[in-house]
Structures are given as structure tokens and as C-alpha cells.
N, C-alpha and C positions, 0 to 999 in steps of 0.2 A: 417333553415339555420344557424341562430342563436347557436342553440345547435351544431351542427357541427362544428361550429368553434371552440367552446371555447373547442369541446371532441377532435378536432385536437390540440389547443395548450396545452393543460395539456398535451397531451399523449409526444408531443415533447419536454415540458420542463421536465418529467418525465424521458423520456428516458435521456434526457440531465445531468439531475442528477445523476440518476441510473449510467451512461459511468462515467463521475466525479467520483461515491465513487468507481465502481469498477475497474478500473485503479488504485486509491489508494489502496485498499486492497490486490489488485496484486502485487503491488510493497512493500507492508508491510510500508506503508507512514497514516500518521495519514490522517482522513475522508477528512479535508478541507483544506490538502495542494495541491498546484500546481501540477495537474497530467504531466504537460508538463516539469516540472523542473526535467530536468536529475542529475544523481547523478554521481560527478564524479569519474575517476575511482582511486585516492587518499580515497576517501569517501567510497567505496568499498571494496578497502584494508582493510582501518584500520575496516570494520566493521565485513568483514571476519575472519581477525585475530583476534580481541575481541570474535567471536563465537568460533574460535580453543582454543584461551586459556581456554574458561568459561568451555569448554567440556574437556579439557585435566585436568584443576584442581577437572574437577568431576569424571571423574575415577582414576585419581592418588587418592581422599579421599576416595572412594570406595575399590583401594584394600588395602591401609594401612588399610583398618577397618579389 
């Protein structure tokens, strides 16, 4: 019974973990931040736009080559 228990709690704090990193990685958020901390939609913008610009400046150096 003993053994039971303890293959019960590892399995739940496993899974508990495992749901943690993988909502981070879902959301492209480092391992051990807050999966529940929304990102606002200010924080979206500007990260959207920073990926427009980085991709705009790499095909504008692309075709001037």
C-alpha cells in the first residue's frame, strides 16, 4: 500500500510539472515562469512588431546583396 502511494504522488507531482513546463513552452515563456501570468496585450504588440521589423530588415539585407 505503501508503494502505492508514493507511485500515486510522484506520478501527480510529475504530471504537475510536466503541465508547468509545458504551458511555458507553449507560450515561448522561459521554463520557470508563471504559467498563469497573462501577457498583456501592450506586451504582444510590441513583441509582434519587434518580430516584423527583425524579418523585414532580413529580407531588405537579402535583396540589396
Amino acid at each position: 500500500m505503501k508503494q502505492l502511494k508514493m507511485l500515486v504522488t510522484g506520478l501527480v507531482i510529475g504530471l504537475c510539472a510536466g503541465l508547468w513546463f509545458g504551458v511555458n513552452l507553449g507560450k515561448d515563456q522561459p521554463l520557470y515562469s508563471n504559467p498563469f501570468n497573462s501577457e498583456s496585450l501592450q506586451q504582444k504588440a510590441k513583441r509582434t512588431a519587434d518580430d516584423v521589423l527583425e524579418e523585414t530588415k532580413r529580407v531588405l539585407r537579402k535583396s540589396l546583396d
